[in-house]
Wavefront OBJ file of the C-alpha trace (Angstrom):
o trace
v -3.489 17.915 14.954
v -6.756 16.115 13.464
v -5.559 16.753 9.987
v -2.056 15.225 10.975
v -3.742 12.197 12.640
v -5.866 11.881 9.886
v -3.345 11.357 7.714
v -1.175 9.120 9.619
v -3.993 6.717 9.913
v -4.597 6.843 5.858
v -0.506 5.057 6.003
v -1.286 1.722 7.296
v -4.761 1.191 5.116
v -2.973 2.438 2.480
v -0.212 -0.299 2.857
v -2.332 -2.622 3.099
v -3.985 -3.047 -0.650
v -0.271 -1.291 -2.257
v 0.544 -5.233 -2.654
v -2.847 -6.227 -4.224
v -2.547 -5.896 -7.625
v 0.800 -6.640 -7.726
v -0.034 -10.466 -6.797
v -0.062 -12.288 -10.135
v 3.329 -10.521 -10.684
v 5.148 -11.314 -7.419
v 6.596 -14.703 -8.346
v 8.448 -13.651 -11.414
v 9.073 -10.052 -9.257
v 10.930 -12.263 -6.131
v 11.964 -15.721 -8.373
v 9.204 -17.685 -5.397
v 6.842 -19.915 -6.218
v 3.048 -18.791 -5.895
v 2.789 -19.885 -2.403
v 5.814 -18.460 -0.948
v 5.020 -15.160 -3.092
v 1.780 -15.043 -1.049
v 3.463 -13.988 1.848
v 3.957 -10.654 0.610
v 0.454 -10.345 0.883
v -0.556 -12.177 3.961
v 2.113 -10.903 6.108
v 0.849 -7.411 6.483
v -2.591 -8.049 7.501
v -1.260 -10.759 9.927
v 1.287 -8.692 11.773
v -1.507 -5.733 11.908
v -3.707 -7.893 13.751
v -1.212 -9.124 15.937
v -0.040 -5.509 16.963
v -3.247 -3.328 17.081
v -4.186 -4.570 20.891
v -0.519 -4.445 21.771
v -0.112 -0.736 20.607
v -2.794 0.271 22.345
v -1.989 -1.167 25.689
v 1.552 0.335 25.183
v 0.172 3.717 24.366
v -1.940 3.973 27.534
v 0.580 3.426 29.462
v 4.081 4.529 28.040
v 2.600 7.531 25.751
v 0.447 7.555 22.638
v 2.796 10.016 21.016
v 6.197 8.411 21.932
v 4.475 4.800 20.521
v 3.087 6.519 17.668
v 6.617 8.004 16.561
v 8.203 4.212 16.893
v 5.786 2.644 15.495
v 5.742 5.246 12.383
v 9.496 4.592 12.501
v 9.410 0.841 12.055
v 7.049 1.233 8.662
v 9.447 3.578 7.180
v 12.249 0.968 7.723
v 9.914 -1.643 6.422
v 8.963 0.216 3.336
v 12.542 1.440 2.841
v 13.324 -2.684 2.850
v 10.601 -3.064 0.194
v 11.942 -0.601 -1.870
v 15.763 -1.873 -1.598
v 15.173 -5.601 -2.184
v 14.168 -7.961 -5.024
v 14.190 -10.701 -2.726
v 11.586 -12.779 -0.903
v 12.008 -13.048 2.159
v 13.494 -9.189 2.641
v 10.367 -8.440 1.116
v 7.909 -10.583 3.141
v 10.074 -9.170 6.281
v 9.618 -5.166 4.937
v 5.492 -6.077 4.405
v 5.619 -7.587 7.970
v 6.522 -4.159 9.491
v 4.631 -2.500 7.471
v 1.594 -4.174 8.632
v 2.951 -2.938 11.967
v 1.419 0.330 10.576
v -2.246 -0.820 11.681
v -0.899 0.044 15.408
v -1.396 4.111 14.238
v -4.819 3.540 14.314
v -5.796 2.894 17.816
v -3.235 5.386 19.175
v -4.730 8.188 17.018
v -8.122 7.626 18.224
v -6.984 7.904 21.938
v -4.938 11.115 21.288
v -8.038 12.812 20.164
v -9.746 12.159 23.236
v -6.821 12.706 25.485
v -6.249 16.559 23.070
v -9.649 17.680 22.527
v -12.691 19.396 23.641
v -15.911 16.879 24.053
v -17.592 19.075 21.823
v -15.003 18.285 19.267
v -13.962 14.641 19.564
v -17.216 12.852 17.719
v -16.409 15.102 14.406
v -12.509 14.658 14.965
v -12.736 10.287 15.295
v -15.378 10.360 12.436
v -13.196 12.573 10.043
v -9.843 9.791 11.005
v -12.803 6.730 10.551
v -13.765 8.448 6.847
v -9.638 8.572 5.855
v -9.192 4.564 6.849
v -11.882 4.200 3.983
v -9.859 6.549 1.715
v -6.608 5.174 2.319
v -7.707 1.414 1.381
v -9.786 2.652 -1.772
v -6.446 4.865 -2.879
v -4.393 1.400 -2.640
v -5.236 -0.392 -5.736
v -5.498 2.307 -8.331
v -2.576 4.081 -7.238
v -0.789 0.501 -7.178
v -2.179 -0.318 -10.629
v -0.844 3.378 -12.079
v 2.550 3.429 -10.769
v 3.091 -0.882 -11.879
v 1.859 0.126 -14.891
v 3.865 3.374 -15.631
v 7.203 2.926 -13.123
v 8.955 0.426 -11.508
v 7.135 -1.391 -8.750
v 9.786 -0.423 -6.369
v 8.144 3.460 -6.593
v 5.275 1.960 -4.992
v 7.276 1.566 -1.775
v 9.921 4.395 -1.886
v 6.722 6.794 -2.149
v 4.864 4.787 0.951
v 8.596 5.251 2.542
v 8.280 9.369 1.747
v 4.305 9.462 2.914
v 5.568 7.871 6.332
v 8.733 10.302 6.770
v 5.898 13.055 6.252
v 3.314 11.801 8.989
v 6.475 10.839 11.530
v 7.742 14.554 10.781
v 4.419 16.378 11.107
v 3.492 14.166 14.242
v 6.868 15.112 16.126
v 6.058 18.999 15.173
v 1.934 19.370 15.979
v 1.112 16.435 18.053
v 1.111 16.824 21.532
v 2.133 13.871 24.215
v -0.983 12.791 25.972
v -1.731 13.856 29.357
v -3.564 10.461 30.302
v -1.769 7.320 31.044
v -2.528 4.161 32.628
v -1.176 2.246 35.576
v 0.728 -1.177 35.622
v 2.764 -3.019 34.272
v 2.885 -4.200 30.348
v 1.579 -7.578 30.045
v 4.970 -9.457 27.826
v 2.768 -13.126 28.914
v -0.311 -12.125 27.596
v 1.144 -10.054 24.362
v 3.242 -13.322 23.761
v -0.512 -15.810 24.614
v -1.724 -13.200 21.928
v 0.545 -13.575 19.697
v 0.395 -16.637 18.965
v -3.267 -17.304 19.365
v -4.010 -15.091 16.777
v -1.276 -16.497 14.191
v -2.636 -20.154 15.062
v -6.513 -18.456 13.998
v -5.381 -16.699 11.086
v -3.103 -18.631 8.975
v -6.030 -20.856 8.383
v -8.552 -18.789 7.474
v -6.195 -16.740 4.949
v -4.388 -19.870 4.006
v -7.313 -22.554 3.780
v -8.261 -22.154 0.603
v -4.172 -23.708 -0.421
v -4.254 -26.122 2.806
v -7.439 -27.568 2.125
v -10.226 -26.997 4.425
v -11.036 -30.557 5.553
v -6.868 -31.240 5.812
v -4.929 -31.985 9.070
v -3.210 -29.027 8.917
v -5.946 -26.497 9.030
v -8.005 -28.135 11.447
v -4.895 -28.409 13.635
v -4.309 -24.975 13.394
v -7.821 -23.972 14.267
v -8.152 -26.593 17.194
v -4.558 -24.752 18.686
v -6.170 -21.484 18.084
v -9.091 -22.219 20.459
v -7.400 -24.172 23.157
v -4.371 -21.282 23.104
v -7.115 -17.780 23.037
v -9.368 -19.809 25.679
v -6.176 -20.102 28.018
v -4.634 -16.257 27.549
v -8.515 -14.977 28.121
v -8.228 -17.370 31.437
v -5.115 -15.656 31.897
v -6.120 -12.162 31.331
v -9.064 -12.268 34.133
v -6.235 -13.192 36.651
v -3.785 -10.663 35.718
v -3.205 -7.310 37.527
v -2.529 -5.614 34.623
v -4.136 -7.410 31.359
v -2.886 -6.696 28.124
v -6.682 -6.294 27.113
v -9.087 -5.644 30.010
v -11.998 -8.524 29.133
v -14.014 -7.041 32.123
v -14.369 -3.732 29.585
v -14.593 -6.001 26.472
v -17.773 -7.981 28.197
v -19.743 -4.296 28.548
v -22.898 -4.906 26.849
v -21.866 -1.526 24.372
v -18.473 -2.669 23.578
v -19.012 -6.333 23.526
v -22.032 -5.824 20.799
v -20.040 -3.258 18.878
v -17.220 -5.604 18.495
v -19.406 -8.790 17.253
v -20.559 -5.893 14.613
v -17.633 -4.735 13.625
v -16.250 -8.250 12.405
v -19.762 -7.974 10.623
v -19.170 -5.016 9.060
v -15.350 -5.923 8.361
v -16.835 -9.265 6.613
v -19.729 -7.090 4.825
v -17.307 -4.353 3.543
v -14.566 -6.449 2.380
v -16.432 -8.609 0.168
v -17.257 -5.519 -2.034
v -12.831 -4.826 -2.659
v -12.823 -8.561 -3.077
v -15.578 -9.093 -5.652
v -15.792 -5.619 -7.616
v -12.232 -5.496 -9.167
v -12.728 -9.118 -10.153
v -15.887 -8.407 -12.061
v -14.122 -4.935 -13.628
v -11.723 -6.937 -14.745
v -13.016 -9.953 -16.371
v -13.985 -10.007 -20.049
v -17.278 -9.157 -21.648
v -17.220 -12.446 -22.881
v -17.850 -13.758 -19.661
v -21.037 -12.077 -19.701
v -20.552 -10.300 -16.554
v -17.467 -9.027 -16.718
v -16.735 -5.513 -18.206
v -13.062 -5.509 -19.734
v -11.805 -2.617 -17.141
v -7.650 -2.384 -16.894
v -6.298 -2.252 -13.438
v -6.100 1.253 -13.134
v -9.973 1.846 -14.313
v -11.170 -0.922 -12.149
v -9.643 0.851 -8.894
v -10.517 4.039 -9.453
v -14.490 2.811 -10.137
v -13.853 0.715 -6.291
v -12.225 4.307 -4.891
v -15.493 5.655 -5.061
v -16.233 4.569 -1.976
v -13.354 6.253 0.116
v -14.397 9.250 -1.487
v -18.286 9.098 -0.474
v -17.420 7.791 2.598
v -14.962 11.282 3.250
v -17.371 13.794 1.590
v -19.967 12.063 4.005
v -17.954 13.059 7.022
v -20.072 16.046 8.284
v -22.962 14.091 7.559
v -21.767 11.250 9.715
v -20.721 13.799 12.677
v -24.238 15.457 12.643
v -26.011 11.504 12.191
v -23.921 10.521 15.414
v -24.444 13.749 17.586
v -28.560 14.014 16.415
v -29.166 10.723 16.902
v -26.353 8.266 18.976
v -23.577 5.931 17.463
v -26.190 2.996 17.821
v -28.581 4.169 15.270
v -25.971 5.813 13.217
v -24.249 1.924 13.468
v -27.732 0.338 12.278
v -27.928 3.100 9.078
v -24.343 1.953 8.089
v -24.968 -1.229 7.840
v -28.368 -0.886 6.045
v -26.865 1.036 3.226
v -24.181 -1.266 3.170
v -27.124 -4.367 2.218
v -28.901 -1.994 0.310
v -25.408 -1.516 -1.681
v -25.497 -5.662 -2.277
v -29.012 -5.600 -3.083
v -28.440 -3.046 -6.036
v -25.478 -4.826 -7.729
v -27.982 -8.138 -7.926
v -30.774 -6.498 -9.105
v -28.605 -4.071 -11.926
v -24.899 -4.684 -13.290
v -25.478 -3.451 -16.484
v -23.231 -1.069 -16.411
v -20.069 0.381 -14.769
v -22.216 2.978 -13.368
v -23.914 0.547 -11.295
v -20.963 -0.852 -10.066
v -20.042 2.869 -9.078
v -23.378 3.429 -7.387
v -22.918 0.557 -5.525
v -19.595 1.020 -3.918
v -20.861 4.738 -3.268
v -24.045 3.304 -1.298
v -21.667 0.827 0.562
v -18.416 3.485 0.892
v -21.178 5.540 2.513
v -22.962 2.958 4.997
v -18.795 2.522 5.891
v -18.082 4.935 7.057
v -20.780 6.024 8.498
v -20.710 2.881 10.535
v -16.932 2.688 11.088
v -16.984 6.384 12.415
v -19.980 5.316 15.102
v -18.013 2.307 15.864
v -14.922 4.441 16.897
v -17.295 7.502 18.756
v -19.255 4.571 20.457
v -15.822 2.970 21.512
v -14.238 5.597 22.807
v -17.218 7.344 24.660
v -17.536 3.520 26.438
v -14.389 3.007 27.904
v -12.322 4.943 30.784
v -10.256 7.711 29.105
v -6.812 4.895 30.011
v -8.232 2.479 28.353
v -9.483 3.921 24.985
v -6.147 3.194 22.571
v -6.279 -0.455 24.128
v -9.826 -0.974 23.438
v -9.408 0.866 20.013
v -7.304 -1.638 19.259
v -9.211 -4.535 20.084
v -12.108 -3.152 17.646
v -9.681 -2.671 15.133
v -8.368 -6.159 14.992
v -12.387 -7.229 15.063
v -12.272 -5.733 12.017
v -9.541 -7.476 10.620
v -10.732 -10.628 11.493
v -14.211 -9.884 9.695
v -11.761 -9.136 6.585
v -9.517 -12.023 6.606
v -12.687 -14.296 7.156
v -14.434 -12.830 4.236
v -11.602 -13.460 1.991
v -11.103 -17.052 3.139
v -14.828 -17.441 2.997
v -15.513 -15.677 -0.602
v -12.548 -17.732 -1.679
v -14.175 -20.834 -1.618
v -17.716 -19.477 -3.051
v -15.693 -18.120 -6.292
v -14.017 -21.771 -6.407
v -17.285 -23.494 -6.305
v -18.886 -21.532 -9.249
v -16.456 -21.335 -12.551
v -16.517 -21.549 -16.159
v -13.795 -21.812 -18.553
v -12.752 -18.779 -20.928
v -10.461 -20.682 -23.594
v -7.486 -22.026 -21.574
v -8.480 -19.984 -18.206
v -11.091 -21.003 -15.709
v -12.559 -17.899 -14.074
v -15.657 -17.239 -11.528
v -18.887 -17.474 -12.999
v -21.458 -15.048 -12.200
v -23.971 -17.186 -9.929
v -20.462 -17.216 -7.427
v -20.934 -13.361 -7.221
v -24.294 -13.410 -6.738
v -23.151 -15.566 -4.118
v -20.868 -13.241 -2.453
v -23.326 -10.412 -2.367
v -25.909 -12.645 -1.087
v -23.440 -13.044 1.713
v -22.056 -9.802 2.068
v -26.095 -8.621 2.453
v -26.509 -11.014 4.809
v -23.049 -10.141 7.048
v -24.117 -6.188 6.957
v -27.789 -7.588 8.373
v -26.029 -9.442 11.267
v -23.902 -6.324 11.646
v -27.441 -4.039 12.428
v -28.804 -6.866 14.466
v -25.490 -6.874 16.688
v -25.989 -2.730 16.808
v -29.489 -3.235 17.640
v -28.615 -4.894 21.000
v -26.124 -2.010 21.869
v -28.385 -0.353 24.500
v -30.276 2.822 24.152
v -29.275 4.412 27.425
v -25.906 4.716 27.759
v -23.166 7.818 27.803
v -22.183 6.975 23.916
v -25.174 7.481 22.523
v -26.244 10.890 23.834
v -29.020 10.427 25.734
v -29.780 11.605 29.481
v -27.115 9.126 30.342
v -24.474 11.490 29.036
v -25.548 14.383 31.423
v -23.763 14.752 35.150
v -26.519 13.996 37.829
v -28.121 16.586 39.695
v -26.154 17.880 42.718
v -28.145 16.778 45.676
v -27.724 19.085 48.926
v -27.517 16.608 51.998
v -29.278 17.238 55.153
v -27.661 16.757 58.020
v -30.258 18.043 61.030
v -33.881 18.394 60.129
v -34.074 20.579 63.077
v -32.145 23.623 61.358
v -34.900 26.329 60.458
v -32.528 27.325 57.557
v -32.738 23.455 56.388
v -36.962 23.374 57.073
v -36.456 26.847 54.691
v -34.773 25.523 51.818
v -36.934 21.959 51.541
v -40.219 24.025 51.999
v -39.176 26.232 48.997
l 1 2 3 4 5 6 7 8 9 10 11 12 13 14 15 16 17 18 19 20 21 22 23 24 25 26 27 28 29 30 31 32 33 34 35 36 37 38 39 40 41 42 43 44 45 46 47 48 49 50 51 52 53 54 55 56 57 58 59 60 61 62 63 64 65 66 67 68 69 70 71 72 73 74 75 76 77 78 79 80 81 82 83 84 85 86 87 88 89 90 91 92 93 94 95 96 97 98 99 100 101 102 103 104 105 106 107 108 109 110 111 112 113 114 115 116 117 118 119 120 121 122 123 124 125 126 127 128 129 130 131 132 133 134 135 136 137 138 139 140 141 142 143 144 145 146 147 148 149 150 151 152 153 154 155 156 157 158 159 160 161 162 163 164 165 166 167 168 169 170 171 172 173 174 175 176 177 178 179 180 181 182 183 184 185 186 187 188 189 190 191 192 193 194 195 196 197 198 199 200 201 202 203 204 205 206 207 208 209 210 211 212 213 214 215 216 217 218 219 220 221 222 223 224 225 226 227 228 229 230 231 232 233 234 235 236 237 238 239 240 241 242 243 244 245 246 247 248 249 250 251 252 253 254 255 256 257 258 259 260 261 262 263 264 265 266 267 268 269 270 271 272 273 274 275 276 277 278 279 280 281 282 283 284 285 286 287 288 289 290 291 292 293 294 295 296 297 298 299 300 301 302 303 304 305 306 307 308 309 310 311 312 313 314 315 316 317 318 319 320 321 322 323 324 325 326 327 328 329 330 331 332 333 334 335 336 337 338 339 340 341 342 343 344 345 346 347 348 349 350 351 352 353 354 355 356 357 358 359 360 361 362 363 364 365 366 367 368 369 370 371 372 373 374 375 376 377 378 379 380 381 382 383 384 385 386 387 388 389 390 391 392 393 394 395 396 397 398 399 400 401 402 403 404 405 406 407 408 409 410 411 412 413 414 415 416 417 418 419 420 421 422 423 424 425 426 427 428 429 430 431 432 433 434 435 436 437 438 439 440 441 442 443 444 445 446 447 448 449 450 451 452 453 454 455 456 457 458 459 460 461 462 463 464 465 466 467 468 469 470 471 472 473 474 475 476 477 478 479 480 481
């Protein structure tokens, strides 16, 4: 069942960098200009957002199996549509429900809760937290391989075959959950959701085309506050919220949340930045002349570390608590930014670098999840899953709106192409150091004593015996002893 569930969860990461290096290519691919061709990218990560809360809340309460199988079942149709069509909008409709995929996620962490032993769950949920890591490293080389070597529609019938296998094996080994929640499913608040989070996202993934002084992204941002403040008004009156806030404002949850969109921000802006520098010439002076395939195999590196470092992470998290497992993550992740600006002579570096911030990933991402999970009430762990998750994808779109506009402001001109000049990468390491630091200051706040982190909170309380008449010589017995 872990291996099955680890696997399913390596679908939706997976899906989302397939498109990447495809990007350049899309407009001649579909016959769309550049900006409509962008919504084959910007789709996915939008509609994962959107669903990883709703998922969750539909999984404690319906069945984490039953949404698990639909959910697998709507990728496969959307990859299948991917794979059929030449077409833009088919295509940005197939990426759409295939960014649906990001739903898995939560719903896998609260089956291994609801399946296993306690002594089992911390290495199960930091074994799935290591394959999200692979499955987004595997994208772009694979992608840049099969583009390369087959027609791009391969890329999608294969996804569509991958999916068929995890909604197959999840039907045979997985077991229905045993735990479900009560009430109703919130449609007003999933609907408030919605379309608070579309309103927040488009500009930050779409700023750097709108214009980040223009009318239309600071409309869009100004909706996106007034709308989230009224469905989080709306949430604390409900019977039955779509996303408990009440659990969301704990102290441990709350703090690992704010960290996670660190850490989503941090890790990000090493996929953003290292294929770029790969990729551009040596005459650049930075760059080191890598094809696509090279270049995402040297960024894989960290998936892999970040796998292999499983049983280190499991032993890290049960030694010493999630917290200070979360504060370790992100310091190798800064210590990762703080080797690429001191040495990029080489591709090695570049590989040493990913490793050190693959392995601060997933060590953090793994004591994220256990932390999570240990924090909330066994009906509420898919839905707050999924709230962490889509932390995490707001860190990521942020960082690529935000390390946009640093590669804009720093160029130099390469013949008749303008590419990023190398003080803009400093730049982005600079800020993806600084993003991991306010990631360990968010985990330092996470308090010491509480049931996640394995100290004397965790244990059950002493039984106490109560006394009913102090006048019983059996009673004066047993408190003399």
């Amino acid at each position: 069942m872990v291996a099955v569930l680890s696997l399913t969860s390596l679908l939706p990461t997976l899906l989302q960098t397939l498109a990447i290096p495809l990007i350049p290519n899309f407009p001649v691919l579909l016959n769309a200009s550049p900006t409509d061709a962008s919504w084959v990218v910007t789709i996915t990560p939008l509609t994962g957002a959107i669903v990883t809360p709703v998922s969750g809340r539909l999984g404690d309460l319906f069945g984490k199996r039953r949404v698990l199988l639909l959910t697998l079942a709507a990728v496969i149709t959307g990859t299948v549509i991917s794979a059929l069509t030449s077409s833009l909008w088919p295509m940005v409709i197939g990426r759409g429900l295939q960014g649906l995929g990001m739903g898995v996620i939560p719903l896998a962490f609260g089956l291994l809760r609801d399946q296993l032993p306690p002594s089992r769950i911390g290495g199960a949920i930091t074994l799935l937290s290591a394959t999200l890591g692979l499955g987004g490293a595997m994208g772009m080389p694979l992608a840049g391989l099969i583009a390369e070597h087959f027609n791009w529609h391969v890329l999608f019938w294969g996804s569509a075959g991958l999916g068929l296998l995890c909604a197959l094996l999840t039907a045979l080994v997985v077991p229905e959950s045993p735990q479900h929640a009560e009430g109703r499913f919130d449609v007003v608040g999933t609907i408030g959701l919605t379309v608070g989070l579309i309103v927040l996202l488009l500009p930050i993934v779409n700023g750097g085309q709108w214009g980040w002084g223009s009318t239309r992204t600071l409309g869009f941002g100004a909706a996106a506050i007034v709308v989230l403040l009224a469905w989080a008004r709306y949430q604390l009156r409900v019977g039955s919220p779509l996303v408990d806030l009440r659990v969301s404002a704990r102290r441990p949850v709350l703090m690992a949340n704010l960290a996670t969109v660190a850490m989503g921000f941090a890790i990000f802006a090493m996929l953003f930045a290292f294929p770029q520098i790969l990729q551009a010439p040596t005459a650049t002076g930075y760059g080191f002349g890598q094809s696509l395939v090279r270049s995402g195999l040297v960024v894989a590196t960290n998936g892999v570390v970040a796998l292999l470092l499983t049983p280190v992470a499991a032993r890290l998290i049960a030694r010493y608590g999630a917290r200070l497992a979360m504060m370790l993550g992100a310091i190798l992740i800064a210590a990762g930014y703080v080797f690429v600006m001191l040495w990029t002579d080489s591709v090695i570096d570049i590989v040493v670098a990913s490793s050190l911030i693959g392995a601060g990933a997933g060590i953090s991402v793994a004591a994220t999840s256990n932390l999570i999970t240990d924090a909330v009430p066994v009906t509420d762990t898919a839905s707050a899953n999924g709230v962490n998750t889509l932390m995490r994808s707001v860190g990521s779109a942020t960082s690529t709106a935000v390390l946009t506009v640093v590669l804009a402001h720093a160029t130099i001109s390469l013949g008749s192409a303008t590419l990023p000049a190398a003080e803009g990468f400093r730049t982005t390491f600079i800020v993806g150091a600084a993003a991991a630091i306010v990631g360990l200051l968010f985990s330092a706040l996470i308090p010491t004593r509480t049931p996640m982190s394995g100290g004397p909170a965790q244990r059950p309380p002493a039984r106490r015996r109560v006394v009913r008449n102090q006048g019983d010589p059996d009673v004066r017995d047993i408190l003399a002893g």
